[in-house]
N, C-alpha and C positions, 0 to 999 in steps of 0.2 A: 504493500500500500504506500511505502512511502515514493512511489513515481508518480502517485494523484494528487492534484493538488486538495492541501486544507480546505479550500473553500469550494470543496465540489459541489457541497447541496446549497449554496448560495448560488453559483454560478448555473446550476439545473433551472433553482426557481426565478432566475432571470430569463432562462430560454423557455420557460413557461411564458412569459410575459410577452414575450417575441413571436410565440408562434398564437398568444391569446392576440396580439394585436395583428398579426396576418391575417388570423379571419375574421375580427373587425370592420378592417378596412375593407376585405373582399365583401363583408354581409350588408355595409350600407347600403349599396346600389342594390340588392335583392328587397331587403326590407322598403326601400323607399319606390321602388318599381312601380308599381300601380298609380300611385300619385305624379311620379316623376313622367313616366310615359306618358301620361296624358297631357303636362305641359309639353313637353318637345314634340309633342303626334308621332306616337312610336307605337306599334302595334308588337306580336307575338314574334312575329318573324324579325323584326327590325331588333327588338331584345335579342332575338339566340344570337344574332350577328357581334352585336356588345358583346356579350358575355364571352362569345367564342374570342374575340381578340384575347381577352384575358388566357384563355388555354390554351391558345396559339402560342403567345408569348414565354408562358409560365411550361409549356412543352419543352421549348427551347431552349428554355434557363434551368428545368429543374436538373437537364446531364451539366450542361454547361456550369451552371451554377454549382453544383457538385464538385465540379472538376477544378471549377477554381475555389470553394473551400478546402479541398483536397490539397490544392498548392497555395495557397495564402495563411494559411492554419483558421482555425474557428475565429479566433477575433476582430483579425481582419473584415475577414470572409462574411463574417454576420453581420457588423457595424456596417458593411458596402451593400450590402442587401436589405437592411431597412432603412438606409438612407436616402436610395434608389426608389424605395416604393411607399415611402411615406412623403416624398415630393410628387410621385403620381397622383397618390391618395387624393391632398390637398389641390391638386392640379382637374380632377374631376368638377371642384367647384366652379369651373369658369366657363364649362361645357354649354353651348347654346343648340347644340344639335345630337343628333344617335349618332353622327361623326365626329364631334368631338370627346362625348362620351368612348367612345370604340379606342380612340388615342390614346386619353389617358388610362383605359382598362390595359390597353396594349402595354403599357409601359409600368403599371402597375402589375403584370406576369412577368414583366424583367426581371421587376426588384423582389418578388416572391418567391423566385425560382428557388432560389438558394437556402431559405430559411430551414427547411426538414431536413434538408444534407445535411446543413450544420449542426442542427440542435440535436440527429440522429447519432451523427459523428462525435459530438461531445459527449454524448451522457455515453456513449460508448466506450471511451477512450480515457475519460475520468472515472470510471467505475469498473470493480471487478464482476466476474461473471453473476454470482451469488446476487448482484445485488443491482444488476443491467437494464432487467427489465422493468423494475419500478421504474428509474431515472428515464429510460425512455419513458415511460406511460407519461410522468411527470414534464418532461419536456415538448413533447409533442401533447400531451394529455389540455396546454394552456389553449389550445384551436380550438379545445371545444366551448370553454369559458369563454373567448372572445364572440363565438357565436351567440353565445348565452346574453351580455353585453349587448349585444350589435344590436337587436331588435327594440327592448325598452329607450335604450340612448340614445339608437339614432330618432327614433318616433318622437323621445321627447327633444329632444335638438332641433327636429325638423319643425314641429309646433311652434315652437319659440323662437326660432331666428332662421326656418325656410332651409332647403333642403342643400343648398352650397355651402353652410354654416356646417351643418353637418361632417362632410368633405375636410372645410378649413380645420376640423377639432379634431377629426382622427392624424391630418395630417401633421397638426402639432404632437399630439401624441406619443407618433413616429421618435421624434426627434428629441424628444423627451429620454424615450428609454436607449438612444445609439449614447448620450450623454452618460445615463450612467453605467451603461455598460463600459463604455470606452473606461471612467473612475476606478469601477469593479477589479477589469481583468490588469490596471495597469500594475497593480501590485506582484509581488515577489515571487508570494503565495501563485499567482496563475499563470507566469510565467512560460509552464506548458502550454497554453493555448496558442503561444505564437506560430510556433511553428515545429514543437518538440513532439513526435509521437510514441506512444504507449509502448514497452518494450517489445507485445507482439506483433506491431506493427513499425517496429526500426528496419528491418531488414527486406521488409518486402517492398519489392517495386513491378505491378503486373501491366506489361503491354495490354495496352485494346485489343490486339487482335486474340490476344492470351484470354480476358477476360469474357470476349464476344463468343467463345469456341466453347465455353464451358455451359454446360447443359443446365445445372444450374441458375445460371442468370435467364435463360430463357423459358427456366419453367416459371421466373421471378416475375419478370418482363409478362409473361401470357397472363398470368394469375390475377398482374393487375389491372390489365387491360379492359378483364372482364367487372370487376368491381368498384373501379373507378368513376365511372358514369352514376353508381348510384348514386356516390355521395355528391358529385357535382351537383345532379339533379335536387337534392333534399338542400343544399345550401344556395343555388340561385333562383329556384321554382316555386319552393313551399310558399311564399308570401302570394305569388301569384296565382296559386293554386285558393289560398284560402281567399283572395280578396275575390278571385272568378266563382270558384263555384260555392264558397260557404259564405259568402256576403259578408266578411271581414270589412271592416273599417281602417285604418291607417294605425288607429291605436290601440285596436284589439291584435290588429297583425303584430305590434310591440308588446302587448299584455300577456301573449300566449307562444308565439311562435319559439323562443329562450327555452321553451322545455323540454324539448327533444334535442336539442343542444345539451343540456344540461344532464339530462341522462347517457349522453353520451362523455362528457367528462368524468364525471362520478364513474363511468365502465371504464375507460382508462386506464386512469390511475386504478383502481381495484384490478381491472386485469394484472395489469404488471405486478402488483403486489401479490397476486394469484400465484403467478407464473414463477415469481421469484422462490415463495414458499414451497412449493411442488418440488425446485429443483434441490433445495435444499434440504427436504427431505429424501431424496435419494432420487428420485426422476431423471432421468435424463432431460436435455433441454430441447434434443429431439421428440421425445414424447410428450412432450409438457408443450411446446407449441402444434404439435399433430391436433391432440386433444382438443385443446382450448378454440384453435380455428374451426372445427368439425363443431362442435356446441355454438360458434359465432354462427356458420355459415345454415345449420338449422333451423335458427330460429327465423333470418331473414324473409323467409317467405311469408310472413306477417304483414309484409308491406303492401304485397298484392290485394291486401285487402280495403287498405286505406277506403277506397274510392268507394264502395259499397256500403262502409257503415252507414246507420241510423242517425249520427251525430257529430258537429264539431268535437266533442267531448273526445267520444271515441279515435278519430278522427289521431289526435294528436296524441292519444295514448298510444297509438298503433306506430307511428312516426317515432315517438319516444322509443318502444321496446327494438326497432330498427334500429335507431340511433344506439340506442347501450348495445346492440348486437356488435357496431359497428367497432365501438370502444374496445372489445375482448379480442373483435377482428384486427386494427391496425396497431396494437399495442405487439401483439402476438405475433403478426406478419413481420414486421420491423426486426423485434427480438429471433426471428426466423432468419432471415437477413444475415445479422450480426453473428447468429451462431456459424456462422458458412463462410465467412470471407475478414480478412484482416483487416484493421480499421483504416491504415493507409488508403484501401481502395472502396470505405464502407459510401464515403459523401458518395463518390461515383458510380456504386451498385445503386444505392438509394434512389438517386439522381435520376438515371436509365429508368428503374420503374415508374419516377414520375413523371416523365417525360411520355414514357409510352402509356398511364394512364391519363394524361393532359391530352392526347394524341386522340383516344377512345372518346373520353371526353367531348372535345371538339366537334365530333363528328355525332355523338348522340345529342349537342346542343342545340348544330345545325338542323338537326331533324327533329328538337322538342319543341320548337315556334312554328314551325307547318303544320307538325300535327293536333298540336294544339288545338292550331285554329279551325284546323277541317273535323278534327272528331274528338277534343276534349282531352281531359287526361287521362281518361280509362286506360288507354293501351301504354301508357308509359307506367303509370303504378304497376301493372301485370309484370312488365317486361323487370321493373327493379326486385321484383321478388324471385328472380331464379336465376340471376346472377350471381351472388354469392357461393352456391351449392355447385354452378360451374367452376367459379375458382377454386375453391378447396378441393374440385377433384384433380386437377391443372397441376397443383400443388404439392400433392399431399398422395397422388395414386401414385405405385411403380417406381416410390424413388428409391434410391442405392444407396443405403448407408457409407460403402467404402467411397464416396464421391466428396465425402465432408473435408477431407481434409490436401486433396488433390493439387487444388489452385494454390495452398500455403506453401502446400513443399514443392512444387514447380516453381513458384517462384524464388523460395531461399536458394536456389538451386542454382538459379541465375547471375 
């Protein structure tokens, strides 16, 4: 232990805060949708086109931006990626059309890219195995708080000082927490973060063409191909979903929309704390993430049902037990991840899968504004509830125990 830094659970619950204010900034424009669209005269289609600039962008940066937390170390690498997109954020406010909107989304995927590599990479790299998976859950675990946030804040922002106001506050926000990060890691104590990696990961250096060959990263890359769209779908739709067909107001869309958010943080963090205790009582961490994803990806078919209840009530309970599915799912996936690959090259495994979930994405967003408009939401809630049950077979069938450790020693080797 003494190669982590002292201040590792300080420096976790700051990248909580980093990845709570990524999806802040990505949920204003959702939560404010209905209201905002109909100032600019922007229909179903004209939104998937916004929102996809975002996945466009954020496809592009999540390898990219990987690659360069990989080579800049976490400090850098994080401080340059909310810098980047907390000047987007604020940059949304001065939009007077779906194309200027589309811009600033565009450029708001730039600066996003990067955030999961890093915050994956650190609680990685600062933590031993025993005790991995919490800090991820906790690090990545802060997205779901900021969703949680995004909805009441922006609603009541927008009330009070109009929907650019909103914009101007997250992107202050931004630049609040690069401030005390930058104070945070300048000390002695974190001194790792620059650019010093973990001793299992001193020695390895894996070519692309090395990394792209390995079977592994492609069951990685497919798994989340297939799962990724749901969640894009539940963080840029749901407000539109509840304002079209359940007659939601602007500030019942803020009263109520935070709880499938919030059930989904609270899964999180509990997963990983799951996942940590299993291993240490004797589990392997291969079976401890087999497990744990196979109970995520069961329950998901709950969603399909959204669109049929009786009631808003149900409605958002249904969304909810998704959402916490989702928390045992990306906590678990992550920690899957990290069990298979040295942390030198964890930002740019990361990265790749979100890229080619960004990718998926893109392309179900493009097709969630036509369909909309021609036949509702029905056929998109069906479709998010037998995605999961794909991945985990993607994942999790036919894999080769002797493959775990393949890439580590090919690459010492080098």
């Amino acid at each position: 232990m003494n190669n982590y830094p002292k201040n590792a659970w300080a420096l976790c619950w700051l990248m909580f805060f980093a990845t709570a204010l990524s999806f802040l900034d990505r949920q204003v424009l959702s939560v404010l949708a209905p209201s905002l669209m109909k100032e600019l005269g922007m229909d179903n289609t004209d939104y998937s086109r916004v929102v996809s600039a975002f996945t466009f962008s954020y496809m592009i940066m999540f390898t990219a931006g990987g690659w360069l937390v990989d080579k800049l170390g976490t400090r850098w690498g994080l401080a340059l990626c909310i810098a980047v997109w907390s000047a987007a954020s604020g940059a949304h406010g001065f939009a007077m059309s779906a194309l200027g909107l589309g811009v600033a989304r565009l450029f708001l995927g730039f600066g996003e890219g990067g955030c999961f590599p890093a915050s994956t990479k650190g609680a990685c790299e600062w933590f031993p195995e025993a005790k991995r998976a919490l800090a991820i859950g906790i690090a990545n675990g802060g997205s779901a708080f900021g969703a949680v946030l995004a909805p009441p804040l922006t609603a009541w922002m927008a009330l009070r000082f109009g929907w650019r106001g909103a914009f101007f506050a997250t992107g202050l926000l931004g630049f609040t927490w690069v401030l005390a990060w930058w104070i945070t890691t300048s000390g002695r104590d974190s001194v790792s973060l620059q650019q010093t990696p973990s001793p299992k990961a001193a020695s390895h250096h894996v070519p692309w063409r090395q990394l792209l060959s390995d079977a592994r990263v492609w069951r990685i890359l497919a798994g989340r191909f297939f799962f990724d769209p749901v969640f894009y779908f539940y963080m840029f739709w749901i407000p539109k979903y509840l304002s079209d067909e359940r007659k939601f107001s602007l500030k019942e869309i803020g009263d109520y929309t935070w709880i499938p958010f919030l059930a989904l943080g609270i899964s999180n963090i509990a997963a990983g704390q799951l996942s940590d205790v299993l291993v240490r009582r004797g589990w392997s961490p291969r079976k401890t993430r087999a497990w744990l994803l196979t109970i995520a990806a069961l329950i998901t078919p709950v969603s399909g049902l959204v669109i049929v209840t009786p009631s808003s009530g149900w409605a958002i309970g249904l969304m909810s037990v998704l959402m916490a599915a989702h928390g045992l799912w990306i906590c678990n996936f992550l920690a899957h991840i990290s069990d298979q690959f040295p942390s030198s090259v964890m930002a740019t495994v990361v990265g790749l899968s979100g890229t080619v979930g960004a990718i998926a994405a893109t392309i179900a967003n493009l097709c969630t504004g036509p369909v909309v408009d021609a036949y509702g939401f029905t056929p998109i809630f069906i479709c998010t509830g037998v995605l999961y049950p794909l991945s985990a077979i993607i994942l999790l069938v036919g894999r080769r125990p002797e493959q775990k450790a393949a890439l580590c020693a090919d690459s010492s080797a080098r």
